[in-house]
PALO-281869 format. One record per residue (C-alpha): residue number from 1; residue in one letter; x, y, z. Coordinates in steps of 0.1 Angstrom, whole numbers, plus 2048, in hexadecimal, padded with zeros to 3 digits. Layout:
# PALO-281869
PT, pos, code, c1, c2, c3
PT, NUM, A, X, Y, Z
...
# end
This chain:
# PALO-281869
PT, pos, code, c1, c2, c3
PT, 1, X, 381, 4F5, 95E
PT, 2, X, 35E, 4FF, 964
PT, 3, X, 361, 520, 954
PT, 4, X, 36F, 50E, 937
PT, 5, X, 34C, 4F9, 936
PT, 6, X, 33D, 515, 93A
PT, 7, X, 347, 529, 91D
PT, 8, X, 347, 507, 90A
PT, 9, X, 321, 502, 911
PT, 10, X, 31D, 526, 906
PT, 11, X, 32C, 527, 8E7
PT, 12, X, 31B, 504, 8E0
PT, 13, X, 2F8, 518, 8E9
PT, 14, X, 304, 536, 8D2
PT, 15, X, 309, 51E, 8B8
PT, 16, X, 2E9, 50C, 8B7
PT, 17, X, 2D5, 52D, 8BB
PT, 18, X, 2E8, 537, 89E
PT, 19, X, 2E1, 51A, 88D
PT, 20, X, 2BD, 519, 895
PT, 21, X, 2B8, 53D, 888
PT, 22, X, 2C9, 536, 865
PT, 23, X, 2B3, 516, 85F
PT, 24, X, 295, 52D, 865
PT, 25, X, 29D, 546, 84F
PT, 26, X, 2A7, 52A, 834
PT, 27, X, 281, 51D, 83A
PT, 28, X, 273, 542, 833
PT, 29, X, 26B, 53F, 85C
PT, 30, X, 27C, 55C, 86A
PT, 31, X, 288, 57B, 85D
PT, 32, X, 2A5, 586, 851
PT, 33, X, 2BD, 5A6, 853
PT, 34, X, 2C1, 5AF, 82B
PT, 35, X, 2EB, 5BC, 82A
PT, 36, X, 2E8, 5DE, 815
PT, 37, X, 2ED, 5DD, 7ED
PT, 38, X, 30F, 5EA, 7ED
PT, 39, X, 319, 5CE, 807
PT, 40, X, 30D, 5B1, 7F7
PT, 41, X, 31D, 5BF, 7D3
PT, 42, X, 338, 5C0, 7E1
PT, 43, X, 33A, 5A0, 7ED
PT, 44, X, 326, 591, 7CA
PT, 45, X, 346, 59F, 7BB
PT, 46, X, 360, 591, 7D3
PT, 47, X, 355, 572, 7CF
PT, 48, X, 356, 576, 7AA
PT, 49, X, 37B, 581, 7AA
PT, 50, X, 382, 560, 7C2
PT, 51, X, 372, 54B, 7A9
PT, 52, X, 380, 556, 789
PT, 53, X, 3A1, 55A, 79C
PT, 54, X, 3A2, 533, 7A7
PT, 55, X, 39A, 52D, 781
PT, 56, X, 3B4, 542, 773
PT, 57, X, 3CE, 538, 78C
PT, 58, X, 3C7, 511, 786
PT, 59, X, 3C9, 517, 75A
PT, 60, X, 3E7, 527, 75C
PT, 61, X, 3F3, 50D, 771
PT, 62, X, 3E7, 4F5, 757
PT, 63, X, 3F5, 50A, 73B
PT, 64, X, 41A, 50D, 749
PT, 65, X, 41C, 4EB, 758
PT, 66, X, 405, 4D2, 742
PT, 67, X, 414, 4B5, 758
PT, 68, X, 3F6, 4AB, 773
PT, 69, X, 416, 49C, 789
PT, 70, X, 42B, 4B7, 787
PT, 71, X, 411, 4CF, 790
PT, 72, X, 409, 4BB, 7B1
PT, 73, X, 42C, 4B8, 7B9
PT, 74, X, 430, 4DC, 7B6
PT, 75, X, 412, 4E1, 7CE
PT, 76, X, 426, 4CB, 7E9
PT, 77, X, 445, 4D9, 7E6
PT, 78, X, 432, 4FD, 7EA
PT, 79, X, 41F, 4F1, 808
PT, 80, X, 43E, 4E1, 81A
PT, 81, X, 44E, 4FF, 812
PT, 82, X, 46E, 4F0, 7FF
PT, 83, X, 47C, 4F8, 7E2
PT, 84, X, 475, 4E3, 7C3
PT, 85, X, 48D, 4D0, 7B2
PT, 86, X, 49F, 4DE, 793
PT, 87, X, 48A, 4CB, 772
PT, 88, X, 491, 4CE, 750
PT, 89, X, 479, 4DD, 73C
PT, 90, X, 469, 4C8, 71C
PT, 91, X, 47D, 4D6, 706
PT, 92, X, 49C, 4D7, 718
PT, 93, X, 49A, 4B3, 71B
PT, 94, X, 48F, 4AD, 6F8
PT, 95, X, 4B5, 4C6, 6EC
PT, 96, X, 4C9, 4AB, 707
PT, 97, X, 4B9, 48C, 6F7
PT, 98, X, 4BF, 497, 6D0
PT, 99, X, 4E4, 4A0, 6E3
PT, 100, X, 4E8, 47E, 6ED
PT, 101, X, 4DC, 46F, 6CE
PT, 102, X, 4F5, 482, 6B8
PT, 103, X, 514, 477, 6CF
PT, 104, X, 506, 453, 6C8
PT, 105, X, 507, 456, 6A1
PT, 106, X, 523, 46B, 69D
PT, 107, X, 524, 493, 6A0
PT, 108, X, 533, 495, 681
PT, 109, X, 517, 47C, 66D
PT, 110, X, 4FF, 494, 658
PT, 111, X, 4E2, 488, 672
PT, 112, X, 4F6, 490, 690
PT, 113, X, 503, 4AF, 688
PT, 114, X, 4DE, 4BB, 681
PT, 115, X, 4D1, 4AB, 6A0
PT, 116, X, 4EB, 4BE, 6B4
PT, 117, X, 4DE, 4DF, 6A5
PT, 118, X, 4B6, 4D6, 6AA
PT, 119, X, 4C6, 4CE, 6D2
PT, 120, X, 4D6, 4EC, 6D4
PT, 121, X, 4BA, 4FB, 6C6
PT, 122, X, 49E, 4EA, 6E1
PT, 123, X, 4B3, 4EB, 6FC
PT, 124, X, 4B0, 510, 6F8
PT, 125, X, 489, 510, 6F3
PT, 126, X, 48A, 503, 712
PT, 127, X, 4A1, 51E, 720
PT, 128, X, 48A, 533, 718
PT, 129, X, 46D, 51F, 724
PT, 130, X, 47B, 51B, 745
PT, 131, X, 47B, 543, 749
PT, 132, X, 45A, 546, 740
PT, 133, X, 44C, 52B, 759
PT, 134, X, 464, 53F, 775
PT, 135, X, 45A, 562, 76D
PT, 136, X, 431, 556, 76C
PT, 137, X, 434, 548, 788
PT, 138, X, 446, 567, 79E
PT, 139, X, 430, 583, 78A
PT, 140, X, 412, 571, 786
PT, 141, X, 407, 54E, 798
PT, 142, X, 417, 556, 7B9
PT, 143, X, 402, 57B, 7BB
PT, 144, X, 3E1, 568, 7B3
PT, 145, X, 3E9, 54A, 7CE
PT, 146, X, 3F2, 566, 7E7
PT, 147, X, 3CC, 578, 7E1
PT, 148, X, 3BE, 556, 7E7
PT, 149, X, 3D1, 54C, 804
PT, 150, X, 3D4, 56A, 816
PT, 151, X, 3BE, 588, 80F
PT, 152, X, 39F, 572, 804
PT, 153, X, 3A0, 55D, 824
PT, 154, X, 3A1, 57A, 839
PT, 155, X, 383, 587, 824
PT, 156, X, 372, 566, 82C
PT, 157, X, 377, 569, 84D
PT, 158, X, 366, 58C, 855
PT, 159, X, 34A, 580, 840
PT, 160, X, 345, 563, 854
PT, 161, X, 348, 57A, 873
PT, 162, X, 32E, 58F, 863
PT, 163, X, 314, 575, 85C
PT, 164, X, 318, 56A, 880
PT, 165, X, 312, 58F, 88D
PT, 166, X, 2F5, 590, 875
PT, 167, X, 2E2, 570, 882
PT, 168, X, 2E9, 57E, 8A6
PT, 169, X, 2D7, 59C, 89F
PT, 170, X, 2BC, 589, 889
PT, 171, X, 2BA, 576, 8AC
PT, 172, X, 2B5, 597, 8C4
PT, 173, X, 29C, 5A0, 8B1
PT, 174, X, 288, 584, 8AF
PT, 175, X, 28B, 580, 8D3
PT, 176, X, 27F, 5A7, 8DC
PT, 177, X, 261, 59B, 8C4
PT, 178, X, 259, 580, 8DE
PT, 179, X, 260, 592, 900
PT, 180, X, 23D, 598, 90E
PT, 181, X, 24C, 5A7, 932
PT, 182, X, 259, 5CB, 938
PT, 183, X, 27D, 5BC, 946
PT, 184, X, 27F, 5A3, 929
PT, 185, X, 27A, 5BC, 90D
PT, 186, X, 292, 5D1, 923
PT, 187, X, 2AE, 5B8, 920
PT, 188, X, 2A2, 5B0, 8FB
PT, 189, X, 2A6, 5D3, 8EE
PT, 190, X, 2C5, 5D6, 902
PT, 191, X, 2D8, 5B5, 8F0
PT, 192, X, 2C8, 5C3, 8CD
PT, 193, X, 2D8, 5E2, 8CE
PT, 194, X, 2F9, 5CF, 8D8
PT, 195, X, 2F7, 5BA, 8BB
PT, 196, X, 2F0, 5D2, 8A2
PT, 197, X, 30C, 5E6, 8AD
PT, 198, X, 322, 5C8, 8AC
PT, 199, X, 312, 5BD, 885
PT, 200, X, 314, 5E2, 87B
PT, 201, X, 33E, 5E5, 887
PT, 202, X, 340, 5C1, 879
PT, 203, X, 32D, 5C8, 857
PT, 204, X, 346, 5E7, 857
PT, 205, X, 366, 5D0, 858
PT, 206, X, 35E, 5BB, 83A
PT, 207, X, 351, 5D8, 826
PT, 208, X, 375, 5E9, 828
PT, 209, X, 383, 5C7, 820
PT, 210, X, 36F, 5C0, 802
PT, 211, X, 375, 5E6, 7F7
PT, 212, X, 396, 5D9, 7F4
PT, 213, X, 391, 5C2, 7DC
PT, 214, X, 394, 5DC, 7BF
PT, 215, X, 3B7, 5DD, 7C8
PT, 216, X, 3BA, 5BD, 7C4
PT, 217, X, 3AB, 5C0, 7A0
PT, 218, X, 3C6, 5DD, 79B
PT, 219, X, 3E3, 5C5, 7A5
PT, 220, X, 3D7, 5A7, 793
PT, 221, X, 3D6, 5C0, 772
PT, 222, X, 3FC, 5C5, 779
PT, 223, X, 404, 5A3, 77C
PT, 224, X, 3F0, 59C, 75C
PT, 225, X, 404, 5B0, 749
PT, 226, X, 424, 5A2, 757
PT, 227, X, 417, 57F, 74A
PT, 228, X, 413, 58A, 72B
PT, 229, X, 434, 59E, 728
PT, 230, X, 444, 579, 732
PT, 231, X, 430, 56C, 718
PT, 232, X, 438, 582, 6FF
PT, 233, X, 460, 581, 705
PT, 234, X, 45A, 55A, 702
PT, 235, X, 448, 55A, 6E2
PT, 236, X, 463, 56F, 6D2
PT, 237, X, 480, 55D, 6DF
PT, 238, X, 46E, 53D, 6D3
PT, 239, X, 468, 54D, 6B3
PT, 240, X, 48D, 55A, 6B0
PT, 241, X, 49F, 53B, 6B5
PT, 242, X, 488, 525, 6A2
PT, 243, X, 493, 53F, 682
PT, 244, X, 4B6, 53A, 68E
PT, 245, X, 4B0, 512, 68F
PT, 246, X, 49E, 51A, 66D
PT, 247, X, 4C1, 52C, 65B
PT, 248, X, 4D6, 50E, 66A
PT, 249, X, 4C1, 4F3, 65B
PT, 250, X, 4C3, 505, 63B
PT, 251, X, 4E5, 506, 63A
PT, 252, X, 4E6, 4DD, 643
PT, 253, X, 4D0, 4DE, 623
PT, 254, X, 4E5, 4F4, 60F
PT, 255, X, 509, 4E3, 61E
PT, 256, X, 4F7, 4BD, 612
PT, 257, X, 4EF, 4C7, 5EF
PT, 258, X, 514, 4D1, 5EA
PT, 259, X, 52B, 4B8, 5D7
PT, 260, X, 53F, 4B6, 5F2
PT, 261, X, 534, 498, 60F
PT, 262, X, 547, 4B1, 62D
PT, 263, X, 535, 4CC, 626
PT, 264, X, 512, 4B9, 632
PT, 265, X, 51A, 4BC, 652
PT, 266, X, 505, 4DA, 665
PT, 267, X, 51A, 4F5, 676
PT, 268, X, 51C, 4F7, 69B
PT, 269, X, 501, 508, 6A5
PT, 270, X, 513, 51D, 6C2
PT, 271, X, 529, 526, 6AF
PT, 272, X, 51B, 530, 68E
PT, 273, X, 4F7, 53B, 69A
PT, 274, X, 504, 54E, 6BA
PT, 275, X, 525, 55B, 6AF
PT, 276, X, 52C, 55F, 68A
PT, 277, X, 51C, 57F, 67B
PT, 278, X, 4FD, 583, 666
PT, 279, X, 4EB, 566, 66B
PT, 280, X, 4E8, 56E, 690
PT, 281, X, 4CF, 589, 698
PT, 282, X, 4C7, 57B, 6BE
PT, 283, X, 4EB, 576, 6C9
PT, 284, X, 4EE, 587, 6E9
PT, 285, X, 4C8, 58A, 6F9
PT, 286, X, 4C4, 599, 71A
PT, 287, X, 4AF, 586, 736
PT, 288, X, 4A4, 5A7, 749
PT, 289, X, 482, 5B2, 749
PT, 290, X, 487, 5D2, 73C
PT, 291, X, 496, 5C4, 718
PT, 292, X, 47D, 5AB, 711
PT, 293, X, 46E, 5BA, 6EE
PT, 294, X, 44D, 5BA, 6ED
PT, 295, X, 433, 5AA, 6D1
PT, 296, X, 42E, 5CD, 6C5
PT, 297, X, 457, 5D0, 6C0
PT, 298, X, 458, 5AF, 6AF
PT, 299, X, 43D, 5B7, 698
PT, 300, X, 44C, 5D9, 68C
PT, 301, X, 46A, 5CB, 685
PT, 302, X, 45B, 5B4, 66D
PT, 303, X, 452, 5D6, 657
PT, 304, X, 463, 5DF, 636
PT, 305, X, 47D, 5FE, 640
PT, 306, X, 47D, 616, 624
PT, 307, X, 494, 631, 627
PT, 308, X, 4A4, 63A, 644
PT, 309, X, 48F, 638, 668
PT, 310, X, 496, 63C, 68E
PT, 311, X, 497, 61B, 6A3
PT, 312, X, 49B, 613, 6C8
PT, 313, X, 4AF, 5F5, 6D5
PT, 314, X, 49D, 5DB, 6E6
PT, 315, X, 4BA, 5CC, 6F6
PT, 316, X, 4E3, 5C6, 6F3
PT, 317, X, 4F4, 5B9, 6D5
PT, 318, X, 519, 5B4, 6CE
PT, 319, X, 526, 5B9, 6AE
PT, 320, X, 535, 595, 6A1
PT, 321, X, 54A, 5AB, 68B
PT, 322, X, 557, 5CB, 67C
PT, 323, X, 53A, 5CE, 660
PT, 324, X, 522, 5CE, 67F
PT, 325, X, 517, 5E6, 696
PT, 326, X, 517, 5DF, 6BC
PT, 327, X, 4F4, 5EA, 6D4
PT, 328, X, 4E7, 5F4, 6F1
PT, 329, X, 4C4, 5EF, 700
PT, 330, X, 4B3, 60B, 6FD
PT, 331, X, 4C6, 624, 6E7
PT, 332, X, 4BA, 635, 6C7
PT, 333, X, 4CA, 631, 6A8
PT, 334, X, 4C3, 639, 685
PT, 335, X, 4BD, 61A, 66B
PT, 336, X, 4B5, 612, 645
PT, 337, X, 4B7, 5F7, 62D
PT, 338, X, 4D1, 5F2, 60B
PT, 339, X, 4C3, 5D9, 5EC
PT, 340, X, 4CB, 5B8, 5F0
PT, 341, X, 4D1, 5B7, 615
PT, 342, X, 4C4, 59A, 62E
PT, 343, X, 4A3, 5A7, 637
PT, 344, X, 4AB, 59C, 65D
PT, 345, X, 4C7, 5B9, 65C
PT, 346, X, 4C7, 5DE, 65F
PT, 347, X, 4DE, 5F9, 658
PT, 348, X, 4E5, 60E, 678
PT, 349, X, 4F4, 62A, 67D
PT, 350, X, 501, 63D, 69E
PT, 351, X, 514, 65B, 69A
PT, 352, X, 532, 651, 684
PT, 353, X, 52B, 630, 68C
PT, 354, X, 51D, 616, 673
PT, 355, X, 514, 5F1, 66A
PT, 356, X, 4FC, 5D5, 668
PT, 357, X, 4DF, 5CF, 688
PT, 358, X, 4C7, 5AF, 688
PT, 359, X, 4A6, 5BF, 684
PT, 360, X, 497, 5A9, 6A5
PT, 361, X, 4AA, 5BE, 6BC
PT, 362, X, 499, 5E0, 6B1
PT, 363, X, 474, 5F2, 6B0
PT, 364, X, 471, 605, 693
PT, 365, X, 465, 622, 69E
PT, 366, X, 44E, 63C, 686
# end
C-alpha cells in the first residue's frame, strides 16, 4: 500500500511539473525544444488527413442515409456490435405501397395495372439502392472508420507520449541551468541525457508512425475508386430500368388509345420487360463486381455503330428467343447495325452464330 502512494504521489509530482513547464512555455517563460521540420510536417499533414477524413466519412454518411434517425441507430447497433435490422429502402417501400394500392382498385383497372408496373419498377430502384448502400459501406465507410478508430488513435497516443518526453527534457534542462553545485549539475546533466534519449527513441516511434500515413492515403485512393465503381453500377442500373419503366408506360399509352377498352391495360412488367425479347436489353444483370459496366461503357454504347466493330461483353445475357443471341461477360464479338432497327439493339455475331444484343450490355470498342 505504501508503494502504491508512493508511486501515486510521484506521478501526481510528474504531472504538475509537467504542467508547470507547459504553462511557461505558453507564457513565452521558458524555452522550448523546436521538433525538426520533417516531424512537425508530418504531423501538420496527419492531422489534415484526420480532419478531412471525419468530414468525408460523416457526408457520405449523410449522402447514403439522409435520415438523421437512421443514421444514429446505425451508430448503436455498430457500437453494441449487433446486427441491424433488415429496412426497406425508400424506394422499395414506395414499389410495395403503389403494390398495395393497385390490389385495392383492381389489377386489371387501367390505374392499377400501371401502378403495378411503376412498383415493380421502384421496388427495383430500390434493389439497386440497397446494393449500393451495402457495397459503400464494406469498400468504403468501414476502411475510413477503421483509420480513425484504430491507426489514428494509436498515432495520438505516441504523439501524446512524445510531447510528454519533450516537456521532460524541456524540464532537465532548465533544471541543469539552475544547479549552482558540482553534485547537482552532476545529477542534472545525468537526467538530461536520460531524457533526451528517451524524447529522441520516443520522437522516433511516432515519426515511423506518421510515415505511415501515406499508406493510408494509398488505401483510401483504392477505396475511392471502389465508391465510385458502386456508384457508377447504380447510376446505370437506375438509368436502365427507368428506360425499361419508360417502354412500358408507352405501351400503357399506346394500348389506351386503341379502340379496344382491354387493351388499356399495361402488360406485366416481369413478364414483358424481363422476359419477352426486344424490349428487354437489361434482363439478366449480374451483381458481381467484376460485370458492373462502367460510365465509360455506358457512354460508348450510346454511339452511332456504323459498319461492322468489335465489342466486349459487360456481363451475361440470355437470349429470350431464336432471333437473339445469348452472352457472356467478358467475351469479344463482332457487331453492326441494319436500317430501321431499334437503336437499343445490335447485330452480333460469334463464329457461325448470329442475332440481336441490347446495346447496354456491350463497350464498343475502337
Amino acid at each position: 500500500m505504501d508503494f502504491n502512494v508512493k508511486k501515486l504521489a510521484s506521478g501526481a509530482g510528474v504531472f504538475f511539473t509537467r504542467a508547470v513547464q507547459f504553462t511557461e512555455e505558453k507564457l513565452g517563460q521558458a524555452e522550448k525544444t523546436e521538433l525538426d521540420p520533417h516531424l512537425e510536417n508530418l504531423i501538420t499533414r496527419a492531422d489534415s488527413t484526420k480532419n478531412w477524413t471525419e468530414k468525408i466519412l460523416r457526408q457520405t454518411e449523410v449522402l447514403l442515409q439522409p435520415n438523421p434517425s437512421a443514421r444514429i441507430e446505425e451508430f448503436i447497433y455498430d457500437k453494441l456490435d449487433k446486427k441491424l435490422p433488415s429496412r426497406m429502402t425508400n424506394p422499395e417501400l414506395l414499389g410495395q405501397y403503389m403494390l398495395e394500392a393497385a390490389n385495392d382498385f383492381g389489377p386489371g383497372t387501367p390505374y392499377g395495372s400501371t401502378l403495378i408496373t411503376v412498383g415493380e419498377y421502384q421496388k427495383r430502384l430500390g434493389g439497386a439502392e440497397r446494393e449500393l448502400l451495402q457495397t459503400s459501406a464494406a469498400t468504403f465507410l468501414t476502411p475510413l472508420r477503421n483509420f480513425l478508430e484504430g491507426d489514428w488513435r494509436t498515432i495520438s497516443k505516441e504523439r501524446r507520449l512524445m510531447e510528454n518526453r519533450r516537456l521532460d527534457l524541456d524540464i532537465c534542462k532548465a533544471r541543469l541551468k539552475k544547479a549552482k553545485q558540482a553534485e547537482a549539475k552532476a545529477a542534472a546533466e545525468h537526467e538530461l541525457r536520460v531524457a533526451q534519449t528517451e524524447f529522441d527513441r520516443q520522437a522516433e516511434v511516432t515519426r515511423l508512425l506518421l510515415e505511415g500515413i501515406s499508406s493510408t492515403h494509398l488505401n483510401h485512393l483504392r477505396c475511392l475508386q471502389d465508391f465510385a465503381e458502386a456508384q457508377a453500377t447504380y447510376y446505370a442500373q437506375c438509368h436502365h430500368y427507368m428506360q425499361e419503366l419508360q417502354r412500358e408506360l408507352n405501351k400503357c399509352a399506346n394500348a389506351a388509345s386503341t379502340p379496344h377498352p382491354t387493351a388499356a391495360v399495361c402488360p406485366d412488367p416481369v413478364s414483358s420487360a424481363f422476359l419477352s425479347g426486344p424490349s428487354s436489353p437489361g434482363a439478366t444483370v449480374s451483381s458481381s463486381s467484376s460485370q458492373r459496366p462502367s460510365t465509360l461503357a455506358m457512354e460508348q454504347t450510346q454511339l452511332p455503330v456504323t459498319g461492322t466493330r468489335k465489342a466486349k461483353v459487360l456481363y451475361d445475357y440470355d437470349a429470350h428467343d431464336a432471333s437473339e443471341l445469348s452472352l457472356l461477360a467478358d467475351e469479344l464479338i463482332t457487331v453492326h447495325t441494319v436500317p430501321g432497327m431499334d437503336p437499343d439493339w445490335l447485330i452480333g455475331e460469334r463464329g457461325n452464330q448470329k442475332g440481336k444484343v441490347p446495346v447496354t450490355y456491350l463497350e464498343l470498342l475502337s
